[in-house]
C-alpha positions as CSV (number, residue, x, y, z in Angstrom):
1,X,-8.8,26.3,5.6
2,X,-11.8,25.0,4.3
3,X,-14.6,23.1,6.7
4,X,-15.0,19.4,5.8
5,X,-18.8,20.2,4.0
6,X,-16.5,22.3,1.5
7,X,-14.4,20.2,0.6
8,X,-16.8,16.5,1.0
9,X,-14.4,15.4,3.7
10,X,-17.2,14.2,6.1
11,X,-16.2,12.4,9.5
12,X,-17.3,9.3,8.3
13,X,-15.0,9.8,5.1
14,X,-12.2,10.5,7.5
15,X,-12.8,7.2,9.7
16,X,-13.1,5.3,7.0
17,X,-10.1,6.0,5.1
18,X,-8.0,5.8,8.5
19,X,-9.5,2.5,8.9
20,X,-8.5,1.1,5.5
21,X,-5.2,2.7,6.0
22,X,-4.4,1.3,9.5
23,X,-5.5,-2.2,8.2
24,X,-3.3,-1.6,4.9
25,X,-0.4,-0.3,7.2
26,X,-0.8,-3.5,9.3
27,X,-0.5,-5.7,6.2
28,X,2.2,-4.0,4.8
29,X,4.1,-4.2,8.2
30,X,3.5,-8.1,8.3
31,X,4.4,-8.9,5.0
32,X,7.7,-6.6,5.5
33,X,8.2,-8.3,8.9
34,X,8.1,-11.9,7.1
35,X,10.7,-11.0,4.3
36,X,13.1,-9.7,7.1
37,X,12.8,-12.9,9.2
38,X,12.9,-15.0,5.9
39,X,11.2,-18.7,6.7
40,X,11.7,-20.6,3.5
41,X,7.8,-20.1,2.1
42,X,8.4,-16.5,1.9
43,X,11.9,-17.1,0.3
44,X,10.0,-19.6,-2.4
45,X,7.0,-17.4,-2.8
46,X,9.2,-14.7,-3.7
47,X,10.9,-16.1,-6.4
48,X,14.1,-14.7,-5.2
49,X,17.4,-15.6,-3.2
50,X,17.3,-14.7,0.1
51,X,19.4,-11.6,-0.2
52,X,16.9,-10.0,-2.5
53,X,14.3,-11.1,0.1
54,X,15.3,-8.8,2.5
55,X,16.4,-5.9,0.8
56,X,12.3,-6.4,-0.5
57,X,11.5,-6.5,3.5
58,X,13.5,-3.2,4.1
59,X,12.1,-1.4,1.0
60,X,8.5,-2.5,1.8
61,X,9.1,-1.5,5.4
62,X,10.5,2.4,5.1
63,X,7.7,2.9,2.4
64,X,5.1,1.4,4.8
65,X,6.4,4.1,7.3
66,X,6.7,6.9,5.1
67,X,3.1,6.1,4.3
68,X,1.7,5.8,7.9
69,X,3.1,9.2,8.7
70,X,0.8,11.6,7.1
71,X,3.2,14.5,5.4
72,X,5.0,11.7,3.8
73,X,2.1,9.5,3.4
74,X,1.8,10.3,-0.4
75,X,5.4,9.5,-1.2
76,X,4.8,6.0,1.0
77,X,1.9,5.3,-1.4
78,X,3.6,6.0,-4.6
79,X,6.3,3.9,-3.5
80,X,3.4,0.8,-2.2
81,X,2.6,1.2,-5.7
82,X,5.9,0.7,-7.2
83,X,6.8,-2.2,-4.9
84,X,3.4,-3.9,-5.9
85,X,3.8,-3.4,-9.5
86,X,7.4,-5.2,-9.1
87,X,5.4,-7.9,-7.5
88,X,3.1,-8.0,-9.9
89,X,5.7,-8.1,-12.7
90,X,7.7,-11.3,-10.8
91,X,4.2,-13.2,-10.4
92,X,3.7,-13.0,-14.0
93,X,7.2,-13.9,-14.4
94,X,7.1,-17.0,-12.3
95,X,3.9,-17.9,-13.4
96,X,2.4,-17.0,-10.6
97,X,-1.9,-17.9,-10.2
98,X,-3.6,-15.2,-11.6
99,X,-5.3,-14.3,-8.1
100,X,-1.8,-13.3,-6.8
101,X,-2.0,-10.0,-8.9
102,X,-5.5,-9.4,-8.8
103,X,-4.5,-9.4,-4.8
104,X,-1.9,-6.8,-5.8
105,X,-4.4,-4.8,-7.2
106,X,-7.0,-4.8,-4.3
107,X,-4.2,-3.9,-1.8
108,X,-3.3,-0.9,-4.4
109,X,-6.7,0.2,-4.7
110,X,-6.9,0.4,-0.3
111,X,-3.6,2.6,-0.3
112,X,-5.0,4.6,-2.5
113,X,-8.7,4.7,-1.6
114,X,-7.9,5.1,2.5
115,X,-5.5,7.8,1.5
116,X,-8.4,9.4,-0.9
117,X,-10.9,9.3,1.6
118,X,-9.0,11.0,4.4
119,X,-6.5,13.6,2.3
120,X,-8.9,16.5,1.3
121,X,-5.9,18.0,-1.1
122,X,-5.8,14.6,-2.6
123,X,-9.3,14.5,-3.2
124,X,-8.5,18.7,-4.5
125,X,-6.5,16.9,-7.3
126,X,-9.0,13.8,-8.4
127,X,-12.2,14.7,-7.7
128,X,-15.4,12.5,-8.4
129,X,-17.9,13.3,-9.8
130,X,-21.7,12.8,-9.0
């Protein structure tokens, strides 16, 4: 195994990606939460029928688990991702203000980044350069 100076995973790399992913994690949860309990801003914000709501609710809230628990936590992002492009796709859709997906965006670039920041194999695959 290599020591964190080997592989540029230093402590404060490490906090701050398990910061960033806690806080994505708790959004993600929230969100999930809403679209399970379904008040009727969520159900218009969507775009969708109720139904559709929460099977978006229960999708959004195994990948959030999958991507809290660390083996799987790669799999939970690539499906975040997924989900968030589907979002991204409805907004447009529906018209949606334009912030809505650059919201999408930013919460893509925090899975990612807090996920980068404390994975050393993931930073093995994409590594930046100086």
């Amino acid at each position: 195994m290599q020591s964190p100076s080997q592989t540029g995973n230093s402590k404060a790399m490490l906090w701050a990606g398990c910061v960033i992913v806690i806080l994505a994690v708790l959004f993600f949860l929230f969100d999930s939460a809403m679209k399970l309990i379904k008040p009727d801003l969520v159900i218009k914000a969507t775009g969708w029928h109720a139904g559709v709501v929460v099977g978006l609710g229960v999708t959004l809230l195994i990948s959030t688990i999958l991507y809290a628990i660390p083996r799987s936590s790669v799999l939970g992002a690539i499906l975040i991702t997924g989900y968030l492009g589907g979002a991204m796709a409805t907004n447009l859709f529906l018209r949606s203000p334009v912030w809505f997906n650059c919201l999408a965006v930013v919460y893509g670039i925090l899975l990612w980044g807090g996920l980068f920041l404390r994975d050393p194999q993931l930073q093995a695959i994409l590594p930046v350069r100086r």
